[in-house]
C-alpha positions in Angstrom: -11.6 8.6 19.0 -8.4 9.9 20.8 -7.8 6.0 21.8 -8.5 4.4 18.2 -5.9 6.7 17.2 -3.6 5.7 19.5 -4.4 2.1 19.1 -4.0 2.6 14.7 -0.2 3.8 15.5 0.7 1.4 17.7 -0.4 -1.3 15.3 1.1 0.5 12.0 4.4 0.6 13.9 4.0 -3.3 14.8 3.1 -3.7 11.2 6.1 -1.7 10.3 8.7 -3.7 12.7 6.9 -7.0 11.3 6.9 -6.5 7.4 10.4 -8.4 7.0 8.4 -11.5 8.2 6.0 -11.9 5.3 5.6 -15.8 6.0 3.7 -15.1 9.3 0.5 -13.4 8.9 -0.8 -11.6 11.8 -4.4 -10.5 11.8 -5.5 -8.5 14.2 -9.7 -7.6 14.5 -10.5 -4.4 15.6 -13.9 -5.8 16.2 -12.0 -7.5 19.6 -10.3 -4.1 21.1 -14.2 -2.8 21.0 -14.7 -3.0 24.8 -11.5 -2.1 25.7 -12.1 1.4 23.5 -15.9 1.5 25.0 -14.2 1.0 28.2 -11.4 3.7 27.9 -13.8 6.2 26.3 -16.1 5.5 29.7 -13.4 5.9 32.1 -12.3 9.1 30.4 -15.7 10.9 30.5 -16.1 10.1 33.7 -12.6 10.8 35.1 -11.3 14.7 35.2 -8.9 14.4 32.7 -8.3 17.9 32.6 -7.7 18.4 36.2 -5.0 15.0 36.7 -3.3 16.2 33.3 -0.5 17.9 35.3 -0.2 14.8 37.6 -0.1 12.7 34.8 2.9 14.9 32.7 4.9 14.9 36.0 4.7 11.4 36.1 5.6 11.1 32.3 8.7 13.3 32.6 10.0 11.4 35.7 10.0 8.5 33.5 11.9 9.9 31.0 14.4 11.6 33.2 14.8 8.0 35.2 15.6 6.7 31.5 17.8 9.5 30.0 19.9 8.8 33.6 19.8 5.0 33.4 21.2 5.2 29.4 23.9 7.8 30.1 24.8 5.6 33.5 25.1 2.8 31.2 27.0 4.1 28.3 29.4 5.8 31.2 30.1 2.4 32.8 30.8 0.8 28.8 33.5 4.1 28.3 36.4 1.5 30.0 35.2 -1.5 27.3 35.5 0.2 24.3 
């Protein structure tokens, strides 16, 4: 359920970014992403999700701290350009 979520606002936002281009038609079936989601939902019942949660935000908010350094690194080297 979580990951059909997921999946249904990653593909809204594609279908959001893609709406200019009315000529192409993508059509996606969600009949194709059924193993995948039968797959994921396994994994995660048999994983202790709760338990690796605090690994798993750790590693989330390194990511975004590696990010926030690398854009204000970059903008700080551009500061001579503009």
């Amino acid at each position: 359920m979580l990951v059909e979520g997921i999946l249904t606002v990653v593909f809204g936002i594609i279908n959001i970014l893609l709406m200019p281009l009315n000529v192409i038609n993508f059509v996606v079936n969600a009949l194709a992403f059924e193993p995948v989601i039968e797959f994921i939902n396994m994994a995660l019942y048999l994983i202790p999700f709760r338990e690796l949660m605090p690994i798993f935000i750790f590693f989330v908010s390194m990511m975004m701290f590696r990010i926030a350094v690398a854009i204000v690194k970059t903008i700080w080297d551009l500061l001579p350009v503009l």
